[in-house]
N, C-alpha and C positions, 0 to 999 in steps of 0.2 A: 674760407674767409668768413668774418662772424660779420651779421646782418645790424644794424643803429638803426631800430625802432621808432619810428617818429610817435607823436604822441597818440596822435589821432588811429595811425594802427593797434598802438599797445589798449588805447580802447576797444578795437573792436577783436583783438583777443580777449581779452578782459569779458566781456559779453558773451562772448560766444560759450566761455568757461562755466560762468553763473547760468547758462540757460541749461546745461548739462547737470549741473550738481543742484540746480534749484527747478525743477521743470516746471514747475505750478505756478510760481512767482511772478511772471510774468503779465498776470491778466488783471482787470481789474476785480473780480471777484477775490481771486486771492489777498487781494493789498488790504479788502475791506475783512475777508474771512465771515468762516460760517463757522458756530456753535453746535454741535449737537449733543444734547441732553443724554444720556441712556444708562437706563437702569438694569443691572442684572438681577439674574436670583443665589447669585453667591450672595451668604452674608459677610457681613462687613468680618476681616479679621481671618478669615480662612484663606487656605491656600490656592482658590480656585477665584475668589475677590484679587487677591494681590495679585495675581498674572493680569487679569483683565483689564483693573486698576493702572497699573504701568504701560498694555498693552494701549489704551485710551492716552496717558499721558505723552505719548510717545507720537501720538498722530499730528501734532501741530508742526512738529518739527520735520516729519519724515513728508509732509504735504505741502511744505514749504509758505505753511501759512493760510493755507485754501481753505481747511478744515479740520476745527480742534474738536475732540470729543470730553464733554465732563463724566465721568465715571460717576453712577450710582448704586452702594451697595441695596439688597433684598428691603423693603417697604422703605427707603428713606424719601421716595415721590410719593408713589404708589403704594398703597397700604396693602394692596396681597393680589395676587394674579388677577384677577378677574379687572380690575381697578388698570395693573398693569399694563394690558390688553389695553383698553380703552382707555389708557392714557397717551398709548402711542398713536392709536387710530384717531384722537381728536386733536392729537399736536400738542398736546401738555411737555409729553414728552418723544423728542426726536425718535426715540428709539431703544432694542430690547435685547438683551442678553437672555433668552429664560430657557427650560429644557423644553424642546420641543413637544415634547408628549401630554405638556403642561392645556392645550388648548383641546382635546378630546372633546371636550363638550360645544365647543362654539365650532371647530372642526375636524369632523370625524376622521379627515384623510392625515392628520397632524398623528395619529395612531404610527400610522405605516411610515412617516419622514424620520423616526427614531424607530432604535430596536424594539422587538417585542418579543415574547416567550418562544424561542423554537426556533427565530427568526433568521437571518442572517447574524452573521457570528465575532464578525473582524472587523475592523477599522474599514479596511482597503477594501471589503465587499460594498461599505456602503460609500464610500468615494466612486467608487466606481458604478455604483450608483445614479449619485446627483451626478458624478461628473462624467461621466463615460455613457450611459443609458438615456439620458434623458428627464432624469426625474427633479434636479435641480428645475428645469422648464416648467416640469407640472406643478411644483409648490410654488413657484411665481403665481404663476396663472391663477390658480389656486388662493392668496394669499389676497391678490391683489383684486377682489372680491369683498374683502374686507377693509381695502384702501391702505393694505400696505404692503409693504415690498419684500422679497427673504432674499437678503443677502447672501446667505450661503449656510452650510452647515457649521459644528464646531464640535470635533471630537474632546470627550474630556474623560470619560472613565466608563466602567462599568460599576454595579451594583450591588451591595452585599447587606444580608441580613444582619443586625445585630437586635440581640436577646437579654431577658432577665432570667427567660429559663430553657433549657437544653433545645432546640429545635436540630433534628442532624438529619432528620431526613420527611416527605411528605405525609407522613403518618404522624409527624408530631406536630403540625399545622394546623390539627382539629381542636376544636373550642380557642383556640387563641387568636385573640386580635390582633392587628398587626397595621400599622402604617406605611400604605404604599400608593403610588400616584393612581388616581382613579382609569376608566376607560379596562383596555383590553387585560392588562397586566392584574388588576382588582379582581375581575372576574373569572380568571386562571386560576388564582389561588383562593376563591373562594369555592372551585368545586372540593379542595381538597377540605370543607368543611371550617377554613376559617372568617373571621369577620375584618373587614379591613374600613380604614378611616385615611383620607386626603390632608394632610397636613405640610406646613412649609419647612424647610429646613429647621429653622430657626426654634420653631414649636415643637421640636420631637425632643428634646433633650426633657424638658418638665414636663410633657405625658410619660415619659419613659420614667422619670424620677418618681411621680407623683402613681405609678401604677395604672394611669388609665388604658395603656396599651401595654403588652407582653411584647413586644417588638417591632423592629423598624428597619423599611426599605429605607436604604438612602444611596449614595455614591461610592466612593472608594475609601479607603484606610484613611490616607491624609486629611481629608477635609472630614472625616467623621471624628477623628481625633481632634482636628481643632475644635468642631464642636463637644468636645467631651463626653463622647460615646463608652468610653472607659471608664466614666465614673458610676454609671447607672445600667452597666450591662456587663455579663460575664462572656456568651458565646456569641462568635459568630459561626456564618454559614455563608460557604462557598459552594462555586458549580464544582464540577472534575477537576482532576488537575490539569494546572494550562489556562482556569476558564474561572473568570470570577465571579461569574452568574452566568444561569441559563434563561432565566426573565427576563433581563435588562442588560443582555453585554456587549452594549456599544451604546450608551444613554446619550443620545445627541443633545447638545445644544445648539445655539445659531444665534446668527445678528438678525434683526428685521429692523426696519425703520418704517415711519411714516410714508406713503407713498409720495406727498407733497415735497417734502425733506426730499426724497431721495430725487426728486425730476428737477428740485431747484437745482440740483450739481450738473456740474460741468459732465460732458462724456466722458469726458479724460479721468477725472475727480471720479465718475463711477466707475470705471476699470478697475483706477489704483484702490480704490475700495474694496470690490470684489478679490482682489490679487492679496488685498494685504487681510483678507477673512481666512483664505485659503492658506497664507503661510500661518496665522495666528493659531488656526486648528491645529499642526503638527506640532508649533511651541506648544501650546496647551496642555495638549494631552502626555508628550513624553515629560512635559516638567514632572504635572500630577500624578506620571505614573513612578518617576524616581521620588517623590517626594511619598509614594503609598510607602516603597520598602522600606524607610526611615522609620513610618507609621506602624507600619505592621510591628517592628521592633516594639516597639513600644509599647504597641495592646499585649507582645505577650508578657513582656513584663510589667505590665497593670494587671496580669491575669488571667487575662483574656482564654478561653478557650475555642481552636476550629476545629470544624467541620467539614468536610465535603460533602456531595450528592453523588451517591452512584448512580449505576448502571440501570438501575430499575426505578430509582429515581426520576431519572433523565426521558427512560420511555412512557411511566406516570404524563409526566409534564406535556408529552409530546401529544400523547391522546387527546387530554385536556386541552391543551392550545388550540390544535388544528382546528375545531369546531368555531372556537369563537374566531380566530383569522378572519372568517367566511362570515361568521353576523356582524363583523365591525365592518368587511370589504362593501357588504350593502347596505349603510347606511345611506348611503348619497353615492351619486356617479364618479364623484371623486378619488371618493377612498376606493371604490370599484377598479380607476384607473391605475391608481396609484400600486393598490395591491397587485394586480395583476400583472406588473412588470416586474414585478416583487418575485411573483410566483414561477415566471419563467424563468428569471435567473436562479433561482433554488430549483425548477426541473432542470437545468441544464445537465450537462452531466460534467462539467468543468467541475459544478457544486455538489451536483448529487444530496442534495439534502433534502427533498421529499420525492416520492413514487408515486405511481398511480393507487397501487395499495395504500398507501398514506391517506392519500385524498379519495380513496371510495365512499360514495353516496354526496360528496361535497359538489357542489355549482354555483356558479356566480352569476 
């Protein structure tokens, strides 16, 4: 026998429906809403902008109002990192999209929260990482020293050379300059005799053009093709097969926000934040990574010549690495921490990626 609804019930189904499909909406924070500013270091027009771009557009509706984010592309607040940095910590801006590795100078442990030369290898080693280890805890703790907060990681690609002249293996890195992010990764490839320069995305296409650099670190296929790395370069340079770098192959990014910004939100409001950094990293990086093969397409018909690193290559590199590991792990107690959880999970033997032989005459 079918049930006649009075009205007053069919409200409070009605309610109960919207507190499920709306859960934020409810409060009065949500009714009034919160802004938040945040700028990446994708430039505007790339494929690694436009994911972020949408994934920002996307927050006011999926928060039910709580909290909208305005996406900004590479300098359009902030004129260049350092700026960046201190625009988030003084509340200019809410908050930061940049590549992790980018703060080496103001924090030495910001080394080890991204890949580095030698380093762990895989997406899932460094998930498990932040999230399974502990180490998501110590970049808080860590961050929030500087009055702001890390939201969480954000995988996006790894790293690959592009050139105006042949580079195929570490013997061909001597006298050439090369643009690569400063800190641990600078000073790896400067034993092998070349000169390296810190430049933004945005500025490597016209040193590349204009000859001031012989080549350039940057990210993956796609976003190096939007910026027009095929115009001004013939070869690139990959790790082994399987592996797109041995430098940088797992180049993190991340959200950070203002520490003020993030304590004004609701508990609930920071979960679903955390929760939706966590799923945005998986979209990210497999978009970027379907959108390299498109790319790669295309560099070889612009020309493009590759490369790989062998074998001797790859033990080159590893010599070289392991030393500085150990002079960036002691710059502060930090990076001390940080590495060192680093360092057991690569002795484990699940990883096996260094031995005691590896790390002879090395201490921390």
């Amino acid at each position: 026998m079918s049930k006649t609804f009075t009205r007053r019930e069919a409200l409070k189904v009605a309610a109960s429906t919207a507190l499920v499909t709306a859960p934020f909406i409810g409060n009065a924070q949500a009714q009034s809403g919160t802004t938040w500013k945040v700028q990446s270091t994708w430039d505007a027009g790339t494929t690694g902008y436009k994911l972020f771009e949408t994934w920002c557009n996307n927050f006011k509706e999926k928060s039910g109002g709580e909290l909208s984010i305005q996406p900004f592309p590479a300098k359009a607040v902030a004129a260049d990192n350092n700026s960046l940095f201190d625009s988030v910590r003084s509340g200019v801006l809410q908050g930061m999209n940049p590549f992790t590795l980018y703060w080496a100078g103001k924090i030495p442990a910001s080394v080890f929260l991204s890949s580095y030369p030698m380093g762990p290898d895989q997406p899932a080693q460094w998930d498990t990482m932040y999230y399974g280890l502990g180490m998501l805890e110590l970049a808080r703790e860590i961050y929030a020293k500087q009055g702001l907060f890390f939201v969480g990681p954000i995988h996006h690609d790894a790293n690959i050379i592009h050139s105006k002249v042949p580079i195929r293996s570490v013997d061909d890195l001597k006298g050439k300059k090369i643009r690569l992010p400063g800190g641990m990764v600078a000073e790896v490839f400067q034993t092998f005799g070349c000169s390296t320069v810190a430049l933004p995305g945005s500025d490597i296409f016209p040193a590349l053009e204009k000859g001031t650099i012989d080549a350039a670190d940057y990210v993956g296929p796609a976003v190096n093709y939007d910026l027009g790395f095929h115009q001004v370069t013939k070869y690139i340079l990959f790790g082994p097969p399987g592996t797109m770098s041995v430098y940088q192959p797992v180049d993190i990014m991340d959200l950070t926000v203002n520490m003020g910004a993030w304590k004004r939100l609701s508990k609930k409001m920071q979960e679903f934040v955390e929760d939706q950094v966590k799923s945005y990293s998986l979209h990210h990086y497999v978009e970027i990574q379907k959108a390299n093969m498109v790319a790669m397409d295309k560099f070889i018909a612009a020309g493009s010549e590759v490369s790989r690193m062998g074998p001797t290559d790859i033990e080159r590199f590893r010599k070289a690495a392991i030393p500085i590991w150990y002079k960036w792990a002691k710059k502060d107690p930090d990076a001390t921490r940080v590495f060192k959880l680093q360092l057991d999970y690569m002795k484990n033997e699940i990883l096996g990626y260094v031995t005691a032989d590896d790390l002879k005459g090395q201490s921390l």
